[in-house]
C-alpha positions in Angstrom: -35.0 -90.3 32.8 -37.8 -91.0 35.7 -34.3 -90.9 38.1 -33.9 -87.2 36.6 -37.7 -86.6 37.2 -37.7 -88.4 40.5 -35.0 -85.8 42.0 -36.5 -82.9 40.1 -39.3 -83.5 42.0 -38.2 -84.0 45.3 -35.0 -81.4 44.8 -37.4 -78.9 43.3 -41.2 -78.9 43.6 -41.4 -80.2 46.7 -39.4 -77.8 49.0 -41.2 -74.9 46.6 -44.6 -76.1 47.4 -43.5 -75.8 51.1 -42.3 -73.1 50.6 -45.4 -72.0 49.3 -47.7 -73.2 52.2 -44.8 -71.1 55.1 -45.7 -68.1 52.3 -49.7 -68.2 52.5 -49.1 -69.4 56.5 -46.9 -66.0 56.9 -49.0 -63.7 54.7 -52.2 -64.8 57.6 -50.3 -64.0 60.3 -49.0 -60.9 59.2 -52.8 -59.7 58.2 -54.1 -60.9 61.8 -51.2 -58.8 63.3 -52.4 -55.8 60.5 -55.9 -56.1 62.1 -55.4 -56.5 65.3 -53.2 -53.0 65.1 -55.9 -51.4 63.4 -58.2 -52.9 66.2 -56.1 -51.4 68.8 -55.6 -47.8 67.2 -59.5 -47.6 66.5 -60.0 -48.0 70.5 -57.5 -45.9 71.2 -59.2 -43.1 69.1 -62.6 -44.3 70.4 -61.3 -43.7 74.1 -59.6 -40.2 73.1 -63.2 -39.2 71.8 -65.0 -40.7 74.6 -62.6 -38.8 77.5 -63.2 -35.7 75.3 -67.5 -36.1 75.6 -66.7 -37.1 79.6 -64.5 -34.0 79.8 -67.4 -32.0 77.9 -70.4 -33.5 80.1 -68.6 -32.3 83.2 -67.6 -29.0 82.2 -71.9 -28.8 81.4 -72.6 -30.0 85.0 -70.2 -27.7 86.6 -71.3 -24.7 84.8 -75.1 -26.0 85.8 -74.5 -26.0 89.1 -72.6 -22.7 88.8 -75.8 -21.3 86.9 -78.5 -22.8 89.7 -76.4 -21.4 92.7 -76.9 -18.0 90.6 -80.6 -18.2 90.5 -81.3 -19.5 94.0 -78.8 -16.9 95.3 -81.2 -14.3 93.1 -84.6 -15.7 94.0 -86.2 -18.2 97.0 -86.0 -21.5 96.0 -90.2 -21.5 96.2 -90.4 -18.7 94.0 -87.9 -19.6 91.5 -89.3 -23.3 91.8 -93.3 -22.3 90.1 -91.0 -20.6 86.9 -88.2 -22.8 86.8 -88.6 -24.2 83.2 -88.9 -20.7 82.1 -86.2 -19.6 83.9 -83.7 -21.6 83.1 -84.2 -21.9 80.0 -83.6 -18.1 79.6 -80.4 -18.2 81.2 -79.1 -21.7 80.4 -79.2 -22.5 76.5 -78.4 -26.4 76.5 -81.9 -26.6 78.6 -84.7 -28.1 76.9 -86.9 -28.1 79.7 -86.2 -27.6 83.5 -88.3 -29.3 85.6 -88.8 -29.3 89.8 -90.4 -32.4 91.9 -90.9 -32.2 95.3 -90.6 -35.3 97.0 -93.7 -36.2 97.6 -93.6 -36.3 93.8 -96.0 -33.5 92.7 -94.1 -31.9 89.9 -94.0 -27.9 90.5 -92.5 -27.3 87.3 -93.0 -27.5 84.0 -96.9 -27.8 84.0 -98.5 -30.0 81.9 -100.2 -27.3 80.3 -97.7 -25.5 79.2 -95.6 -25.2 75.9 -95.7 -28.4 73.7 -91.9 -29.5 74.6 -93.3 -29.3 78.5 -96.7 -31.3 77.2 -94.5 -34.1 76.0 -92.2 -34.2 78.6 -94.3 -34.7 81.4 -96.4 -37.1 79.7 -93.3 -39.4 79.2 -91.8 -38.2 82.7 -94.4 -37.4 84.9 -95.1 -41.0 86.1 -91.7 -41.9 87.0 -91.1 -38.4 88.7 -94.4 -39.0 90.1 -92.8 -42.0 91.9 -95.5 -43.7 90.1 -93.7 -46.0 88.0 -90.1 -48.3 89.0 -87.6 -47.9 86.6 -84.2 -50.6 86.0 -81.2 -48.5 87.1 -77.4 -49.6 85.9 -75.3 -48.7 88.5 -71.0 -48.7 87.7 -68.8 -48.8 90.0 -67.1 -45.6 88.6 -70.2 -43.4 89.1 -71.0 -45.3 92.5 -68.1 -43.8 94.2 -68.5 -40.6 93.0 -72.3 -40.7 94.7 -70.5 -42.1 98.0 -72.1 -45.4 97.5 -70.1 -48.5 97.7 -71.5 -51.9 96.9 -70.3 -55.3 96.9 -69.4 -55.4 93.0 -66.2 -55.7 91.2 -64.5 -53.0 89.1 -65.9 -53.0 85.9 -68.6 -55.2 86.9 -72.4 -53.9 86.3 -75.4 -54.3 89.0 -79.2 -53.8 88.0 -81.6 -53.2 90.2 -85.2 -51.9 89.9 -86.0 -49.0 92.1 -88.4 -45.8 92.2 -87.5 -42.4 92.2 -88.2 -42.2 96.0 -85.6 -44.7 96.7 -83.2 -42.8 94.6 -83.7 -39.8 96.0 -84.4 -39.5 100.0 -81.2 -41.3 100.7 -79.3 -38.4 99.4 -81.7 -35.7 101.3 -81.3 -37.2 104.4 -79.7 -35.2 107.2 
């Protein structure tokens, strides 16, 4: 009788435990491979969403530009400069407010006097458009080449410096 037991055992329970343990060891692989699909359709989805806000963000610009040729084209750039808050928010719906510095960093337009919205932004603006305060810039090396400025970092790769808007700004004014 323990013979019978012996091989019912070993011919039976044992290779069914195994079999067992190759069953649970399958079923994690197979929910790692389940995830990791789901992983890979979620960024695919994510990247579809993000090319359509890129897509929408440069369609804006474009039709920005379009709409500031228009109005220096209708008015000097002096004139238009005073009322520019007020003007292009009249003729440019996504505007919240429009704002002009020169670069000695006197803002023309919006004065701080004016509507609330212009209030508040030149109180949280006006000391870095003043060139009065340094702010941390990320550059990419996607948007560095589209402003014609080549540094010495890798694709992908992120640089952060601190500059103010001066140093932004003249190098791209320069003739």
């Amino acid at each position: 009788m323990r013979k019978v037991a012996l091989v019912f055992v070993v011919a039976v329970i044992l290779p069914s435990l195994v079999l067992a343990w190759l069953a649970i060891r399958s079923l994690r692989d197979q929910q790692f491979l389940l995830e990791r699909q789901q992983s890979l359709l979620y960024q695919g989805v994510a990247d579809g969403l993000s090319k359509n806000v890129q897509d929408a963000l440069a369609e804006d610009q474009r039709l920005f530009t379009t709409k500031l040729s228009e109005l220096l084209q209708q008015r000097a750039p002096q004139d238009l400069a005073k009322n520019f808050d007020e003007e292009l928010r009249k003729d440019w719906p996504l505007a919240q407010v429009g704002f002009v510095v020169t670069l000695s960093g006197e803002i023309v337009s919006p004065t701080p006097f004016g509507r609330p919205e212009a209030r508040i932004f030149c109180a949280d603006n006006g000391r870095f458009l003043g060139n009065r305060e340094v702010a941390e810039v990320y550059w990419s090396s996607k948007s560095a080449v589209n402003n014609g400025m080549i540094n010495n970092t890798t694709a992908g790769e992120q640089q952060t410096d601190s500059y103010n808007f001066r140093d932004y700004i003249l190098p791209k004014h320069r003739n």
